[in-house]
C-alpha positions in Angstrom: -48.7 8.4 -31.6 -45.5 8.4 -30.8 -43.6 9.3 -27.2 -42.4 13.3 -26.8 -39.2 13.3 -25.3 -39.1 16.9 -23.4 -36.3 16.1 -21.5 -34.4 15.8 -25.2 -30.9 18.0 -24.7 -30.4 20.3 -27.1 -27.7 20.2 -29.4 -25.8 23.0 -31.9 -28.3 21.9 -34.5 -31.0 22.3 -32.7 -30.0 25.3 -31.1 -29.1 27.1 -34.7 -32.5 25.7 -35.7 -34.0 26.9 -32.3 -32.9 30.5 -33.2 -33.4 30.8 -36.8 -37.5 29.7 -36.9 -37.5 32.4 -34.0 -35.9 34.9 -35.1 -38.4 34.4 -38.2 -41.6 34.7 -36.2 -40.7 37.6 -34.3 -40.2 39.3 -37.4 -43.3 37.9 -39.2 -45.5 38.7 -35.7 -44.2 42.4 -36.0 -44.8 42.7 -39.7 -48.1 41.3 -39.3 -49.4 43.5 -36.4 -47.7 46.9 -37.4 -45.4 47.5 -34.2 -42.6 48.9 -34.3 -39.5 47.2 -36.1 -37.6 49.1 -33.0 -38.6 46.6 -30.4 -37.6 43.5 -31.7 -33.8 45.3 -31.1 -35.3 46.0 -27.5 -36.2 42.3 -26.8 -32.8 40.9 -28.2 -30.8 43.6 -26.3 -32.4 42.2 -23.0 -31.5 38.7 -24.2 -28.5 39.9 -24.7 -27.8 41.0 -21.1 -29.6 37.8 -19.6 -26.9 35.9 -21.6 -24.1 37.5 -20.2 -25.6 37.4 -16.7 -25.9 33.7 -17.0 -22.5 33.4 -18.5 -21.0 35.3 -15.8 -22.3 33.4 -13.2 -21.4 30.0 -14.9 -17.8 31.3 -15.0 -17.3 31.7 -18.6 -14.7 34.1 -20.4 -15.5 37.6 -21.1 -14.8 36.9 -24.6 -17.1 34.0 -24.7 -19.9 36.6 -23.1 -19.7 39.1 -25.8 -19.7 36.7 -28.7 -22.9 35.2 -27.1 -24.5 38.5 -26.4 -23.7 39.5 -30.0 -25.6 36.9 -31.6 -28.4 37.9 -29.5 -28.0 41.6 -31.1 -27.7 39.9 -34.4 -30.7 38.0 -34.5 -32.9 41.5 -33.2 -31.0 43.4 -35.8 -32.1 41.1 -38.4 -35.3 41.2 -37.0 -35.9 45.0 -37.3 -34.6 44.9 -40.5 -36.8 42.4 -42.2 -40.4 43.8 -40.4 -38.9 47.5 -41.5 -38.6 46.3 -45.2 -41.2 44.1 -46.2 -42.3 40.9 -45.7 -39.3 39.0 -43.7 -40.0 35.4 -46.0 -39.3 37.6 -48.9 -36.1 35.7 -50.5 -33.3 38.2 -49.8 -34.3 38.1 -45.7 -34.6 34.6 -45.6 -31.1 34.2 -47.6 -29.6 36.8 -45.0 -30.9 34.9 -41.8 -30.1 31.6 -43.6 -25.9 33.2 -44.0 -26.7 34.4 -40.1 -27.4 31.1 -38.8 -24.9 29.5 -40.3 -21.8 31.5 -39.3 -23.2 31.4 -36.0 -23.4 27.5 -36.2 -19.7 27.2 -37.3 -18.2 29.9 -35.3 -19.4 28.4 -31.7 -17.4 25.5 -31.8 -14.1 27.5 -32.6 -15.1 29.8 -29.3 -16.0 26.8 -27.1 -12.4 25.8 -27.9 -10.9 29.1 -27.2 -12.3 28.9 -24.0 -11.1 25.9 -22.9 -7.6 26.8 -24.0 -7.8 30.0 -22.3 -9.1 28.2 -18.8 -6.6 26.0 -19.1 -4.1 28.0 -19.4 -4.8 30.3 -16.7 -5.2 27.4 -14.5 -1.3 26.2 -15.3 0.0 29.9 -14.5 -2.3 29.7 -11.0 -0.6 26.4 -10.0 2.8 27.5 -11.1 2.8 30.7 -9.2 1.1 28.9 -6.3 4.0 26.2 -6.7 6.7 29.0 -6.7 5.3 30.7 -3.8 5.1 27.5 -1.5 8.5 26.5 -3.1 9.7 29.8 -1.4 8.1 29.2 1.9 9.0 25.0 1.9 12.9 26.2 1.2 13.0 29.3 4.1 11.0 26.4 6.3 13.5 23.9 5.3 16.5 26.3 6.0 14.8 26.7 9.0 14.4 23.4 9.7 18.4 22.8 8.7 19.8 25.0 10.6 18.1 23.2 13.6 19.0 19.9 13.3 22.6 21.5 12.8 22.1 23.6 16.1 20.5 21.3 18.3 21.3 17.2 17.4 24.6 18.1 15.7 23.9 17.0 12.5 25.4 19.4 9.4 24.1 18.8 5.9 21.0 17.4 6.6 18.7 17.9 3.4 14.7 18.6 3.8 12.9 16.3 1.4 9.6 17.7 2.2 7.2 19.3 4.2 3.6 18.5 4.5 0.7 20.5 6.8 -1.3 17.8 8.6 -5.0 17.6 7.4 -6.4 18.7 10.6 -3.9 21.7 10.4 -2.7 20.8 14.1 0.6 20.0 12.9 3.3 19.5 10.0 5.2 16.6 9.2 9.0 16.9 8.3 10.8 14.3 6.0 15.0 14.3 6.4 17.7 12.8 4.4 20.3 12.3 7.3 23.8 13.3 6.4 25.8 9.3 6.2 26.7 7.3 9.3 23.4 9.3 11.0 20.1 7.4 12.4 16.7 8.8 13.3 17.2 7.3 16.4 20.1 9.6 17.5 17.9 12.1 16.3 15.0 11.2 18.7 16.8 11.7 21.8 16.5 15.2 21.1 13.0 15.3 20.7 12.4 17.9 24.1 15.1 19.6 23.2 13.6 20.4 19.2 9.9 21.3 21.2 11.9 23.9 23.1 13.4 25.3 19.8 10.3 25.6 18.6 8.1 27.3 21.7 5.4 24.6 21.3 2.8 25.0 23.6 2.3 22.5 26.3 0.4 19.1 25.3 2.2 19.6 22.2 5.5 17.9 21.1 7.6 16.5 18.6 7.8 12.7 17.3 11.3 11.1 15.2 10.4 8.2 14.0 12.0 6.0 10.8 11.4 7.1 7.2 10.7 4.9 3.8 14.5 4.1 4.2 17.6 4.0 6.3 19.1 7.3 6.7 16.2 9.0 6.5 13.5 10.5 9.5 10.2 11.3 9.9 9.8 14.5 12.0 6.2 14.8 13.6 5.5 18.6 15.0 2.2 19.0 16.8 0.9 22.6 17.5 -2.2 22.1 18.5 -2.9 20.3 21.6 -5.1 17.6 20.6 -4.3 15.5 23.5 -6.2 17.7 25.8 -8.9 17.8 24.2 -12.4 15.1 24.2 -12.7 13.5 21.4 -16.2 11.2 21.1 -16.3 8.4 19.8 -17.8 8.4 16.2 -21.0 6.6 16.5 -20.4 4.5 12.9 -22.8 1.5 13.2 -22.1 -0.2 10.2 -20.6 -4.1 10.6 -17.6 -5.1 10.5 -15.3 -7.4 10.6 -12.7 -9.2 13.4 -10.4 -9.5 10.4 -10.8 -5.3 10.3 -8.5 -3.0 12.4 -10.0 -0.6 14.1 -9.6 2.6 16.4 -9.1 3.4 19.7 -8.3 7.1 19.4 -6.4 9.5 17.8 -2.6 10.4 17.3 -1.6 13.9 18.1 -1.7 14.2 13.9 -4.7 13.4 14.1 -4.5 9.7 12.3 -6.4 6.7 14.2 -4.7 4.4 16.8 -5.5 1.4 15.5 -5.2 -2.1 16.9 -6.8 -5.6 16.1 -7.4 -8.8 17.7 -8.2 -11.5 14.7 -4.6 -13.3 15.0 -3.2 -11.3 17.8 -3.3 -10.9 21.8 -3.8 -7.1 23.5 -2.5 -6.0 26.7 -3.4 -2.0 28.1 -2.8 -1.0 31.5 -3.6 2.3 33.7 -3.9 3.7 36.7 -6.8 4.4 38.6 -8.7 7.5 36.9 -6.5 7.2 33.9 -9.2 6.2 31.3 -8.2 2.7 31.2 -11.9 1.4 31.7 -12.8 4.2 28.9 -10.7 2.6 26.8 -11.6 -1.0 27.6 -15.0 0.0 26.7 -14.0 1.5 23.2 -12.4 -2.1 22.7 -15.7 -3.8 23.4 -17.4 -1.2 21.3 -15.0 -2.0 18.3 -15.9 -5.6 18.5 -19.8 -5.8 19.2 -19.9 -4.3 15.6 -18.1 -7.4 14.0 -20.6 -9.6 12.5 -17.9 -12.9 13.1 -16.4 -12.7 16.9 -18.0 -13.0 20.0 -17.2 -11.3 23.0 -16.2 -13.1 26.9 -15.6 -11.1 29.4 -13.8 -12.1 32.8 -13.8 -9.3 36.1 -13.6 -10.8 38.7 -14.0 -7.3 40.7 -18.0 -6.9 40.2 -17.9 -7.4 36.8 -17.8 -3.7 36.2 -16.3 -4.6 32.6 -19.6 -6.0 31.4 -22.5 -4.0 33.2 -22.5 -1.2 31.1 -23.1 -3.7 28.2 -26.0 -5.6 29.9 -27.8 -3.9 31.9 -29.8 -2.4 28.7 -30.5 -5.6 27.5 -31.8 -7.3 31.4 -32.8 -4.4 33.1 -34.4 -2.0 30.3 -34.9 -4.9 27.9 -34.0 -2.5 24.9 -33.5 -5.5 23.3 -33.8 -9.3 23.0 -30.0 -10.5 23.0 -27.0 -9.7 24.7 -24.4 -8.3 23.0 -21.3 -9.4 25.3 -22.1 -13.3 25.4 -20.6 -14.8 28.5 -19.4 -12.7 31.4 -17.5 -14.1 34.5 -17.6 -13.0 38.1 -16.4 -15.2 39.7 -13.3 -17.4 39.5 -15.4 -20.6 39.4 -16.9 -19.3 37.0 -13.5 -18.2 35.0 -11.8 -21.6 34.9 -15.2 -22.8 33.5 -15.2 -20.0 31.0 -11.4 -20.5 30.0 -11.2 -24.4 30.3 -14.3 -24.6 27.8 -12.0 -22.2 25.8 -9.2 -24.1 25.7 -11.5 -27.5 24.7 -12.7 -25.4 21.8 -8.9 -24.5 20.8 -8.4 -28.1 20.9 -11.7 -29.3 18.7 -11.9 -26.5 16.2 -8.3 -27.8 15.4 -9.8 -31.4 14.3 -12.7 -30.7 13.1 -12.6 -27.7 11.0 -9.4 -28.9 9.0 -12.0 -29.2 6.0 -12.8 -25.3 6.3 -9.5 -23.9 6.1 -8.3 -26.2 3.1 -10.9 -24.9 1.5 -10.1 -21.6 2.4 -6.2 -22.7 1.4 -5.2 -21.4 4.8 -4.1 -22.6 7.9 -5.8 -20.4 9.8 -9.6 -20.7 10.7 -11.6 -18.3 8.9 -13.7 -16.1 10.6 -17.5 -16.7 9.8 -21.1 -15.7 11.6 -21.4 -19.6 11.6 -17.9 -20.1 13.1 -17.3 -16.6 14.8 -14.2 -15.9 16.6 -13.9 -15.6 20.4 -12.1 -12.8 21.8 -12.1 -12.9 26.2 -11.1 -9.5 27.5 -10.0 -10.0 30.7 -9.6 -6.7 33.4 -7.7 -6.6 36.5 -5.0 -9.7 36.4 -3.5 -8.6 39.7 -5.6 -10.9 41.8 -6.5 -13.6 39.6 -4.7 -16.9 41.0 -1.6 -18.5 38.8 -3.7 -21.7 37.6 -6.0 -18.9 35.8 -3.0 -16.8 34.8 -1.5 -20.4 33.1 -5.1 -21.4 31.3 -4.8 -17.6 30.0 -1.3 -18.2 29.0 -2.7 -21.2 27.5 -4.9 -19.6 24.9 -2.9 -17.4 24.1 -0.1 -20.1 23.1 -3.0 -22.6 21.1 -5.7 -19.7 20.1 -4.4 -17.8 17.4 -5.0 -20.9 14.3 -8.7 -21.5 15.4 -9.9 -17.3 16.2 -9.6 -17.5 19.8 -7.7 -14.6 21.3 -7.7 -12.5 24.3 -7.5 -9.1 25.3 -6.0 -8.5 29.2 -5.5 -5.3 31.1 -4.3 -4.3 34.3 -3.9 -1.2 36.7 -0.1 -2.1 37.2 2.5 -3.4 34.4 4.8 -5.4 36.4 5.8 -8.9 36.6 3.6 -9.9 39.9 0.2 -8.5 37.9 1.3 -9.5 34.2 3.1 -12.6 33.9 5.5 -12.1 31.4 4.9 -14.8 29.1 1.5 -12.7 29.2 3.0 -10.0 28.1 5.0 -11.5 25.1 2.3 -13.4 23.7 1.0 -9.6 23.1 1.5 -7.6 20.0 -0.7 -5.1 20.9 0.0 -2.9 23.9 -1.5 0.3 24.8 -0.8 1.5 28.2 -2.8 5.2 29.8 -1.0 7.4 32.1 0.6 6.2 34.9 3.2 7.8 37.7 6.2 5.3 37.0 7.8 5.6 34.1 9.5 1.9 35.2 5.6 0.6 34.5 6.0 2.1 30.8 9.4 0.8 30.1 8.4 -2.8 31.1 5.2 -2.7 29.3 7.1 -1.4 26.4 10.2 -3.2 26.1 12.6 -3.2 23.5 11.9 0.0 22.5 13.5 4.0 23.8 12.3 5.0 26.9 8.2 6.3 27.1 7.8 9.7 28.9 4.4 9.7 31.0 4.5 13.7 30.5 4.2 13.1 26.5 0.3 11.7 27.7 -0.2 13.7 31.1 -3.9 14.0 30.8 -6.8 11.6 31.5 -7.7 9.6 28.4 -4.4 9.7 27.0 -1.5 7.1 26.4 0.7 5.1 23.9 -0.5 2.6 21.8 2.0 0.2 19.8 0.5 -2.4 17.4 2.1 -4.8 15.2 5.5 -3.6 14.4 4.9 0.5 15.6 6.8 2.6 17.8 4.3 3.4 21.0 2.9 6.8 20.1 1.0 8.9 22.3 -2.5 9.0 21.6 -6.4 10.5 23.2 -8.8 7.3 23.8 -12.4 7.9 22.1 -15.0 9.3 24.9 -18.1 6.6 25.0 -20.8 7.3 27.3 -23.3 5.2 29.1 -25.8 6.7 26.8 -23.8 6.3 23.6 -23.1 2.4 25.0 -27.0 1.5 25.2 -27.2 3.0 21.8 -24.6 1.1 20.0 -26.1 -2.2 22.5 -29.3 -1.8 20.9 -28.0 -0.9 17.5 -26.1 -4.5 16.9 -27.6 -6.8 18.9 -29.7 -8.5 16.3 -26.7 -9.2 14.0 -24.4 -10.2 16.7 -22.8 -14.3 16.1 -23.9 -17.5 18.2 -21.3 -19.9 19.0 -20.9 -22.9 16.1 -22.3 -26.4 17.2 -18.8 -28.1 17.1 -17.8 -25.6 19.8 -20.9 -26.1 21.9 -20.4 -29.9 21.6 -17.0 -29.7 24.1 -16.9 -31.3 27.9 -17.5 -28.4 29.1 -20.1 -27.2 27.1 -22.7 -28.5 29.2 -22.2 -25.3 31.8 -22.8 -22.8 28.4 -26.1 -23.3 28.0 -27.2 -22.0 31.6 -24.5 -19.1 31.9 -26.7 -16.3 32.2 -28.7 -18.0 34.6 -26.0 -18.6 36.5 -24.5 -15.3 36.5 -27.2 -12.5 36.1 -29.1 -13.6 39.2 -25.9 -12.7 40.8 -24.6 -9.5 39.1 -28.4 -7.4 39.4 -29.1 -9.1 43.1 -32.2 -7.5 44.6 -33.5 -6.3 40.5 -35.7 -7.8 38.9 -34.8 -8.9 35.4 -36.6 -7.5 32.2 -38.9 -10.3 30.7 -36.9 -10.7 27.5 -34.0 -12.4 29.6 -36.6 -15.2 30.0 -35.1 -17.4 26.8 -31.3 -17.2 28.5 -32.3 -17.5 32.3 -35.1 -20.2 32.7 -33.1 -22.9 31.8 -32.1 -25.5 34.1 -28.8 -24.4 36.0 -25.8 -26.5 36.1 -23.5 -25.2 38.4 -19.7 -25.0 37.4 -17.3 -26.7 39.0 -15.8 -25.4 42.3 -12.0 -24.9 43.2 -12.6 -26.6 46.8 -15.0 -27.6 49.2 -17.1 -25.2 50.2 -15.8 -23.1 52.9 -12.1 -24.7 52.4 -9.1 -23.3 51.1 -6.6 -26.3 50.1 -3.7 -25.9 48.4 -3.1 -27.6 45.3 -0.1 -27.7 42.2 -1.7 -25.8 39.8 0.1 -27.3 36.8 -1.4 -31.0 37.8 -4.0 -30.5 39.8 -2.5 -33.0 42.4 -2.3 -32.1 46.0 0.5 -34.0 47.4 -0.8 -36.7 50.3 -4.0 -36.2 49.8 -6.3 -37.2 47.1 -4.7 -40.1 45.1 -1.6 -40.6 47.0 -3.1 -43.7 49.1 -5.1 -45.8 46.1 -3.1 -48.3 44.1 -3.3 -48.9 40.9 -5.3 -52.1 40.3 -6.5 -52.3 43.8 -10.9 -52.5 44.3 -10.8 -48.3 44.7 -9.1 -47.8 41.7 -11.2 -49.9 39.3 -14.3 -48.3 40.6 -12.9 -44.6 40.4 -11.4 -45.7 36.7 -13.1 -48.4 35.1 -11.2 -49.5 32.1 -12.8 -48.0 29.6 -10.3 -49.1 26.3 -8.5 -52.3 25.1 -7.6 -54.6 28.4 -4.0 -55.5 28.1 -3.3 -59.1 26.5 -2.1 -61.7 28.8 1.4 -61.3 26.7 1.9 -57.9 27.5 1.0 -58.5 31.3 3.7 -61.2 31.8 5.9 -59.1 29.3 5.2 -55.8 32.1 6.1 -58.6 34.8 9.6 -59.4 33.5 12.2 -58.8 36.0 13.7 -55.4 36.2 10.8 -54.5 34.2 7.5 -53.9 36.2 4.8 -52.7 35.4 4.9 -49.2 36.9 1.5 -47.6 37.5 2.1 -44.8 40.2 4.2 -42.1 39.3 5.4 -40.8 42.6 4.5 -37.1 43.0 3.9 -37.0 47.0 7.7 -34.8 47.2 6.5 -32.3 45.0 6.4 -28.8 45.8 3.0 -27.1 45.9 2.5 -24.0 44.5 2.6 -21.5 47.8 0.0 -19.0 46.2 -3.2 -19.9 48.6 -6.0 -19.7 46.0 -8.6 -17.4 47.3 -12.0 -19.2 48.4 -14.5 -19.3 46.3 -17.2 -16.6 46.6 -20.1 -19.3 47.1 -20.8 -19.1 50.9 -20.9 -22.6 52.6 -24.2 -23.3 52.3 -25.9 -26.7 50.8 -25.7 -26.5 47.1 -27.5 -24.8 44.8 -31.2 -27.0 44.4 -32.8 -27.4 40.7 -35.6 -28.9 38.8 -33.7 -31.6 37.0 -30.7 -33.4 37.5 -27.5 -32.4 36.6 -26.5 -34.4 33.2 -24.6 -37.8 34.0 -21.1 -37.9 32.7 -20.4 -41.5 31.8 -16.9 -41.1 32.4 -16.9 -40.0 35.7 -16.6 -41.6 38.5 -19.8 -41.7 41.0 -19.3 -40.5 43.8 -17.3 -42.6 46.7 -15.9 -42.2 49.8 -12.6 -42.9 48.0 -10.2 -40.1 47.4 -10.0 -39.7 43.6 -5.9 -40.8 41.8 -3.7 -38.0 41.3 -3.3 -36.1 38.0 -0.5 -38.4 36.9 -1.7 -41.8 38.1 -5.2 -41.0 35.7 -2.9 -39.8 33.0 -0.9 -43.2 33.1 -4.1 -45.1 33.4 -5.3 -43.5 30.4 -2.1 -44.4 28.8 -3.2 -48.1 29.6 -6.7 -47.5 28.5 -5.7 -46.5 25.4 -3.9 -50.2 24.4 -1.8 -50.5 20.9 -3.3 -47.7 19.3 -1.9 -45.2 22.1 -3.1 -41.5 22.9 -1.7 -38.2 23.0 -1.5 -35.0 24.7 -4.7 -33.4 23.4 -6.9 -36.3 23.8 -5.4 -36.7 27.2 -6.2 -33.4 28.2 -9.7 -34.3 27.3 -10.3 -36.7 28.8 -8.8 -36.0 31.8 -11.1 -32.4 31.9 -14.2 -34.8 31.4 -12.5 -36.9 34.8 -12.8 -33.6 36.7 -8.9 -32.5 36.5 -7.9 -29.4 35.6 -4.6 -30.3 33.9 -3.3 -28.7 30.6 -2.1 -29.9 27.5 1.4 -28.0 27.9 2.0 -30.2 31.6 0.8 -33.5 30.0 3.6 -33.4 27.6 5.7 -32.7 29.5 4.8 -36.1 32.1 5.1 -37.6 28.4 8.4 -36.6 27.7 9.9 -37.6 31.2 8.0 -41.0 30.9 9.2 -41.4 27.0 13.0 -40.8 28.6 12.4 -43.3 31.3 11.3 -46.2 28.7 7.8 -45.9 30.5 6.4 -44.8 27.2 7.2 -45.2 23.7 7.0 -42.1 21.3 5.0 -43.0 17.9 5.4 -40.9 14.7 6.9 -37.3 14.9 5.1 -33.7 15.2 1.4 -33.3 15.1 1.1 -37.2 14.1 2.7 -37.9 17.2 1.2 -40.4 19.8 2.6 -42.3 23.0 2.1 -46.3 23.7 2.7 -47.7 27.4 5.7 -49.9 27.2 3.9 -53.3 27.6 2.0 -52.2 24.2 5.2 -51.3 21.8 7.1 -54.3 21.1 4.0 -55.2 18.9 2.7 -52.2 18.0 4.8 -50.4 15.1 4.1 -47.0 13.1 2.1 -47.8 10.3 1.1 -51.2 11.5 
């Protein structure tokens, strides 16, 4: 037996058919029992009013209600009829209710039509009139608007193009056609001046900005002070990625402030209660969501930048993994965090050339398997200059291989932000602050930032990319709302890739928490599920000094002039044990070729008249106290020297011996600068090149190849070494 589909829709045939076979029985059922003919025209005159009920409240045409409620009527009166006059199968009824049906049939489609002509043309003269009357109020606004720019900025003829109520009815946009020769930016000096015209209350204001085109402005009019108002932070846990921008906050027209760190560096400052750590923490929030970056932090000032973020994860134990996945206290603990930063700059460039010509890029992309690093750094003021050059450092290399940073500040000015700092950063947001000078630097280049534009707690101006800074409200997050979102994405948060693990320093990763939590929740006892990142055999980074010494050293090559390095001699007993060759040994040729005179072989560059950076660095927070004790040994690094009474070679006299080391097939910066990190020296990439160059000038060294293929061979090498040989 076949399937009954009762959910069949009916059509106009079935519906004619519907209403002709019961129109029939009611009449039969009456004939049959005797009742009354009358109340079949009783039933059908309430069907009729049930039909135009229904109509009504569907919206249908009057018109359309009394045709349906007439064939209601028509099928009763039919009905009555045929029980009044004899049997309603007789031939002349049936022929009657057959001519019925079928003018009903053919007429409904011609009414349907109707009706939607009719609709639709009472819909036109409702938008036209609504057009006409908001014509009329645009043009008197626009006079308005017309005669103010003519009062106030002096400019006469100035056209209104449009203007357009902001969504969040707080405010209206203006669009101008300025009359020729005029720019939006003589029009924006007169921003206070067009808020006075226009009584706006305070918090509210008036923004000029460029249009679509030259000669034209965008006029922004707030009249509802948003600024002053909290605005939480909307609790959207889906993931997302680095690549994404995201929001901080909202404009005073209510549109997001929007910023994004996948290929570019941040800078915010504030003063003290201005909502700058607020903000910082709607930053992190922004980026825990991605499913492809990971998160350093470095705060140096009690690492308030990170315990929000942790402690639900090692005190509560909410869950199993940390969302922020290294955090630095200390300044130890910083240069180990940013030179391993800098190594993985260095590697991901070599080794991940495969990945982005497969992505037909030449940038990295960003994957959970090869996630992007972002380090937000807080409070720069006190950090010492060689931290301040590795984090200029990263910023210069980062950008192709997804490692960026984010650094804030309480002051913008030259002593807390360096300025190359500052230009490596296309984003900038900066909170309130009580000198405009601190706004102007932060923001230069563009017209001068009024503080009173953002005069409340949580407010600032953010400029990303190419944008104007705009006044903006920060998102409020809560310590409640931050353990949420913690908990929410730390199962899906990235682990760093294996080539990135794999760098010199590398080996302090591993036992980072176990280094640092210990130390941030002193006198707590840590939840259970910290176990897997704290019982792990510590290796303890290395230290700027000796404990419980504060020695000045040159911060661009680690030397410290006649001390470590200025007494050994290349060749001599010390200096073979400290640096045992570990390349080709030069050739007996070259050796009596390096002893030719007016040609020696020149091993010790001379760096005991340098000046030493004056900046004291400060000690390091490690009491001096023996060191700490573990279970295992520390791992051996084969290129390092043991240790000896002997004061270890300078910067430059390692760098040289390297060069020596290296034979005919030479070396360059970047390998250099690892191998020299591996020795124990702190040198960059950016102050080997530029030894290089001098020794390249000086005949020391011979440049091979040109850009990235670039390499150096010591002199007694060259004559027999050629590119390409």
């Amino acid at each position: 037996m076949p399937d009954i589909d009762w959910q069949g829709r009916h059509t106009l045939n079935t519906a004619t058919a519907t209403a002709l076979t019961s129109a029939l029985a009611a009449s039969s059922l009456t004939y049959v029992t005797g009742v009354h003919p009358a109340w079949d025209m009783t039933v059908a005159a309430g069907g009729a009013i049930g039909a135009a009920a229904d109509g009504a409240r569907r919206g249908r045409l009057g018109g359309t209600l009394a045709y349906r409620a007439g064939l209601w009527l028509a099928a009763g009166g039919w009905s009555s009829w045929a029980a009044a006059g004899g049997p309603p199968w007789s031939l002349p009824a049936l022929a009657a209710l057959a001519g019925a049906a079928l003018a009903g049939r053919l007429s409904w489609n011609a009414v349907g039509r109707y009706e939607t002509a009719e609709k639709l043309r009472r819909r036109k003269a409702a938008e036209v009139a609504e057009q006409a009357e908001r014509q009329e109020r645009h043009d008197a606004w626009g006079a308005q608007w017309k005669d103010r720019l003519a009062r106030i900025a002096k400019m006469d003829d100035c056209k209104i193009v449009a203007i357009q109520p902001w969504t969040a009815n707080t405010g209206y946009t203006v669009e101008a056609d300025l009359p020729g020769g005029s720019t939006w930016g003589q029009l924006k000096r007169f921003e206070d001046a067009l808020g006075s015209d226009l009584r706006l209350d305070e918090g509210c204001g008036v923004e000029v900005a460029g249009g679509r085109r030259k000669g034209t402005a965008i006029i922004r009019v707030s009249t509802v002070n948003v600024m002053q108002q909290d605005i939480d932070f909307p609790l959207d846990l889906s993931p997302t990625s680095i690549d994404d921008e995201f929001a901080i906050g909202l404009h005073r027209d209510g549109t997001p402030a929007l910023g994004s760190l996948a290929f570019i560096c941040g800078l915010g400052i504030g003063d003290t209660g201005s909502g700058k750590t607020n903000t910082l923490n709607v930053i992190n929030a922004q980026l825990i969501r991605t499913i492809d970056a990971m998160v350093w932090h470095i705060d140096t000032t009690g690492a308030g930048l990170s315990l929000p973020w942790l402690t639900s994860w090692a005190i509560d134990g909410t869950h199993t993994r940390p969302v922020i996945d290294w955090s630095a206290h200390t300044l130890d603990e910083t240069r180990a965090m940013l030179t391993m930063a800098i190594q993985i700059i260095e590697i991901r460039k070599r080794r991940y050339q495969q990945l982005m010509r497969k992505a037909n890029d030449t940038k990295l992309p960003a994957r959970t398997d090869v996630p992007a690093i972002v380090i937000v750094v807080d409070e720069t003021a006190d950090l010492p200059g060689n931290i301040k050059q590795q984090i200029e450092t990263v910023q210069n290399t980062g950008r192709a291989v997804r490692v960026r940073v984010k650094v804030s500040s309480l002051r913008a000015t030259s002593d807390s932000i360096p300025v190359p700092v500052k230009k490596r950063a296309k984003w900038r947001w900066g909170m309130y602050v009580t000198d405009p000078e601190e706004l102007s630097y932060l923001f230069s280049g563009f017209q001068q930032v009024d503080p009173a534009d953002a005069p409340w707690p949580g407010c600032g101006f953010n400029a990303y990319g190419t944008t104007k800074p705009r006044p903006f409200k920060a998102f409020v997050l809560d310590p409640g709302h931050m353990d949420q979102i913690a908990a929410a994405v730390s199962q899906r948060r990235p682990a760093l890739d294996e080539i990135s693990r794999s760098v010199p320093h590398g080996r302090y990763y591993a036992s980072r928490w176990a280094r640092v939590l210990p130390a941030l929740y002193e006198g707590e006892t840590l939840h259970p599920v910290t176990q897997p990142y704290t019982d792990v055999p510590v290796v303890p980074v290395p230290t700027a000094t000796a404990p419980g010494a504060a020695v000045r050293t040159n911060p661009a090559t680690g030397a410290t002039p006649g001390g470590p390095g200025a007494g050994i001699k290349p060749g001599s007993p010390e200096w073979t044990r400290l640096f045992p060759t570990r390349g080709t040994t030069p050739t007996p040729a070259a050796e009596e070729r390096a002893k030719e005179p007016g040609k020696p072989l020149r091993l010790v560059v001379d760096n005991t008249d340098q000046t030493p950076d004056t900046r004291q660095e400060q000690p390091t927070d490690r009491p001096p106290a023996e060191p700490p004790q573990t279970t295992e040994e520390p791992p051996v690094d084969n290129h390092r020297p043991a240790a000896t009474s002997a004061p270890m070679p300078s910067a430059q006299d390692a760098a040289m011996r390297l060069l020596l080391d290296a034979g005919p097939d030479g070396t360059g910066p970047s390998r250099m600068e690892a191998d020299l990190k591996a020795l124990g020296y702190r040198t960059h990439r950016t102050t080997i090149s530029g030894w290089l160059r001098v020794w390249a000038a000086s005949a020391e060294v011979r440049q091979m190849g040109t850009g990235t293929q670039a390499y150096y061979v010591h002199r007694s090498y060259a004559t027999t070494h050629q590119p390409g040989n």
